[in-house]
N, C-alpha and C positions, 0 to 999 in steps of 0.2 A: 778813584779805585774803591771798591766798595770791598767790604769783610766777607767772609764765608757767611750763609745766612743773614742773606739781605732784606731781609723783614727787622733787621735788628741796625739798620745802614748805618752811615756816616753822621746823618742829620741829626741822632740823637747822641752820640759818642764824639763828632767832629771828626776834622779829616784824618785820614792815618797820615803819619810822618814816612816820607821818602825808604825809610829805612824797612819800616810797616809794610808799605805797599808793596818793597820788593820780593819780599815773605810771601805774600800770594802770588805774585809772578811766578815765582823759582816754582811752585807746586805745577805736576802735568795735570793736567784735564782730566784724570781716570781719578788722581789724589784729590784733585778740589770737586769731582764730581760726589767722590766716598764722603768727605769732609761736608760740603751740605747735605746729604745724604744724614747723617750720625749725628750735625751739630741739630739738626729740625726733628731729631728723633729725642734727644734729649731737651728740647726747647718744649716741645710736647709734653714730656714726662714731667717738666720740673712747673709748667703753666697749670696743671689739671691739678696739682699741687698746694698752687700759691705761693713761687718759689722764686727767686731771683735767678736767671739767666748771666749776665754780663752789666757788671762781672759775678758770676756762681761764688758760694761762700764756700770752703770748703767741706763744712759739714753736709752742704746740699751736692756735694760731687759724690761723698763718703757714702748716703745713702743710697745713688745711684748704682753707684757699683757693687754695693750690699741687696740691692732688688735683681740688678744682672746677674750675680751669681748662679746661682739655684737654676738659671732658664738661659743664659746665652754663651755660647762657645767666648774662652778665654781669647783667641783672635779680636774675637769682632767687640768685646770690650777694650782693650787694645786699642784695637783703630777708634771707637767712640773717645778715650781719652785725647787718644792725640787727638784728635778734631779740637776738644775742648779745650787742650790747650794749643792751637793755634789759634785759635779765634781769639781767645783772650791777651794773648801774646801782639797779634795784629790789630788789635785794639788798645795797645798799650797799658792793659792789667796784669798784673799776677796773675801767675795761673794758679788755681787750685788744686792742680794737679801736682804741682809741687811741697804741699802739706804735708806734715810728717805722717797724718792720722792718716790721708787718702793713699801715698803712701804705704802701709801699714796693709789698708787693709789690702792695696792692692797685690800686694804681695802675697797674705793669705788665697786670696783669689786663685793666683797662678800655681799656687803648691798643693792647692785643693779644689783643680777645675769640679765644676758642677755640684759644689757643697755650700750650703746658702752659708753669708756670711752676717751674723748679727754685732751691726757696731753697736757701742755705747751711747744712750740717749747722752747730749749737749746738756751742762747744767749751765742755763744763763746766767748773766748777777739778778736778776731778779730773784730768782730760785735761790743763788746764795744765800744773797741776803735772808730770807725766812728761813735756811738752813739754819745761819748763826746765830740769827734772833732766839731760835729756837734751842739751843746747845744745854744739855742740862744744865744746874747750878755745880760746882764741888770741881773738881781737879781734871775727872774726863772729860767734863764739860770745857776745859781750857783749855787742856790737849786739843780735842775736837776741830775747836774753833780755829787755833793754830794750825792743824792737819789740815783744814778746809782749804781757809785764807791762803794757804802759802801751795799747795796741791794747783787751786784755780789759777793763782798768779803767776805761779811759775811753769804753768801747761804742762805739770813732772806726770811720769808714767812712775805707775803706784811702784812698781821697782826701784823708781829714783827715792820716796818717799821714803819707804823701811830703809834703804840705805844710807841714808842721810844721818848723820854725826855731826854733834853740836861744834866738832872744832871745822865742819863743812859749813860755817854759815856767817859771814865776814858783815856787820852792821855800821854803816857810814853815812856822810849825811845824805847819800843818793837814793837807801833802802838796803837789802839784801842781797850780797853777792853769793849765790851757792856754788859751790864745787859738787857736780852731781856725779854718781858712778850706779854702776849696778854690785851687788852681792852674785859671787860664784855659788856655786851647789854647796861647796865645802866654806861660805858662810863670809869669804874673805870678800876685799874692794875689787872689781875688777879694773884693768888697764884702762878702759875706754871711759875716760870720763869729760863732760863739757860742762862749761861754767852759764847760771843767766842771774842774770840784776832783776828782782821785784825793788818796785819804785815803790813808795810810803804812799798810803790813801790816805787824804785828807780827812774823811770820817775817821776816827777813833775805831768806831765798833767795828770797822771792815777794813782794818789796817795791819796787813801779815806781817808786818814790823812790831806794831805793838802787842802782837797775839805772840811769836816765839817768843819775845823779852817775859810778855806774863807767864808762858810755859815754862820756861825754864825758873824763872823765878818761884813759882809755883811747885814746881816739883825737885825745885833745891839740884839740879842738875850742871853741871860745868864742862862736863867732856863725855864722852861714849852716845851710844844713841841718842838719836833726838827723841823722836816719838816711841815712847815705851807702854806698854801695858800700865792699865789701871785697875786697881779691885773696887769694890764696891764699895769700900771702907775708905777708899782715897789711899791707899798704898800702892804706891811707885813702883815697880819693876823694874829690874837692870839691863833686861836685855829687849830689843827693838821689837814692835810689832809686824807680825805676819803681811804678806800680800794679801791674802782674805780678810785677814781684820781690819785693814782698810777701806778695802769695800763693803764689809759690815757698816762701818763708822758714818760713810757714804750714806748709803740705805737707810740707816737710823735716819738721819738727820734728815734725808728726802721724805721717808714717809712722816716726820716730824711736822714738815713744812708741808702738810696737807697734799704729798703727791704720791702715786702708786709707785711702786719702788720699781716695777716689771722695765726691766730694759738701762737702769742704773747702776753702775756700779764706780771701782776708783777710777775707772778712766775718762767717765764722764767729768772730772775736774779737767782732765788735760783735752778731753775734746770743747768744753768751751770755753777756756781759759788759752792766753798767747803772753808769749813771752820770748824776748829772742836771745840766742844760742850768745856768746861774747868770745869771741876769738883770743883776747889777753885779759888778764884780770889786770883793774884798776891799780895802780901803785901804792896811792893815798888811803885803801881802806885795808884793816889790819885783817892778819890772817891766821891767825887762833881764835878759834872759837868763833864768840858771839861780838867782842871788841866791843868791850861795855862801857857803855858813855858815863 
């Protein structure tokens, strides 16, 4: 039994599992006709590219759907996704389709047919990395770093960032357990909140464990905002930094690390950065604060 887009066959993926193959079965002839039809149209788009097909990263599905916008009926994006994700699914990958950021945008999509959608350029660790090499000297400079590190690892949407409070940040010997939430209009936590574990980096300078401990230690901090305003002077502010001043902090530190900021902002930490969602928090790590060793 061969995959939808059989230029991509068995031989190089190995056979599908019974289960696999009954997935193509079940589709009629009109469905798996659409489906190679949509999977060869984006196998095109992502090849002229340089792009991985199967299995697609998310961020190379993200773009696609941000090219479709501005030029093809919301339907027929649609049926290209499903295609993508059957084929990936029939192949026994993850689909990409199920990312939060593709996701995301795809829903902008559907509430804004025919309005081109611009995601956020992907910061790799490479690009980290000269981010934080790069971080000034003095207290912002330490902020930053911690804003970066823990932004990238915990793949947080700059909403979760500002909202983030030092008694949301639980340190054990795993890493970082966060309790994430969003802030309402009127400033408070909102209901919907999910927990993720950053794990400790073995490097020192690229370890979002050791950047909060500096931060807070640094800015003499024990409870209320995490990430707060900094003046120029090195004086601390009480109250949490903006959505914008995130993505300032971002953009600094990109055009820092010798890159053009156009197309960067805070979301760029959570588009290349993963970290998964934790359905209970661990027992064994404490849950005030920072739980200081």
């Amino acid at each position: 039994m061969e995959i939808v887009g059989s230029h991509l066959g068995p031989s190089r993926f190995g056979p599908l599992a019974p289960e696999s193959a009954r997935t193509v079965v079940a589709k009629s002839p009109n469905t798996v006709r659409a489906y190679r039809s949509d999977w060869a149209r984006f196998c095109e788009w992502a090849t002229t590219r340089g792009l991985e097909t199967l299995p697609a990263a998310p961020d190379t599905v993200g773009l696609y759907v941000a090219e479709l916008a501005a030029v093809t009926k919301v339907s027929t994006i649609a049926r290209r996704l499903a295609a993508i994700a059957h084929v990936h699914r029939a192949a026994r990958w993850p689909s990409p389709t199920d990312d939060a950021h593709v996701k995301g945008l795809w829903a902008v999509t559907r509430r804004n047919p025919g309005v081109p959608v611009t995601p956020a350029l992907p910061i790799g660790p490479s690009l980290l990395r000269r981010m934080v090499e790069r971080v000034p000297h003095g207290r912002g400079g330490v902020r930053d770093r911690a804003l970066l590190l823990v932004g990238f690892a915990g793949a947080l949407r700059r909403s979760e960032v500002v909202a983030l409070d030092v008694e949301d940040v639980a340190v054990g010997p795993e890493g970082l357990l966060l309790t994430l939430g969003r802030l309402s209009h009127h400033g408070s936590k909102t209901q919907m909140r999910r927990e993720a574990r950053i794990p400790p980096d073995p490097d020192p300078s690229m370890c979002p464990v050791r950047a909060v401990d500096s931060w807070c230690d640094e800015a003499e901090i024990t409870c209320g905002p995490l990430f707060r305003s900094v003046t120029r002077h090195g004086r601390v502010g009480i109250g949490r930094l903006s959505a914008a001043s995130v993505s300032r902090i971002v953009q600094r530190a990109v055009a820092r690390a010798g890159v053009g900021t156009d197309g960067y902002s805070a979301e760029s930490l959570r588009a290349g950065g993963a970290a998964p969602a934790l359905p209970d928090a661990p027992r064994d790590l404490p849950r005030s604060g920072r739980g200081r060793r």
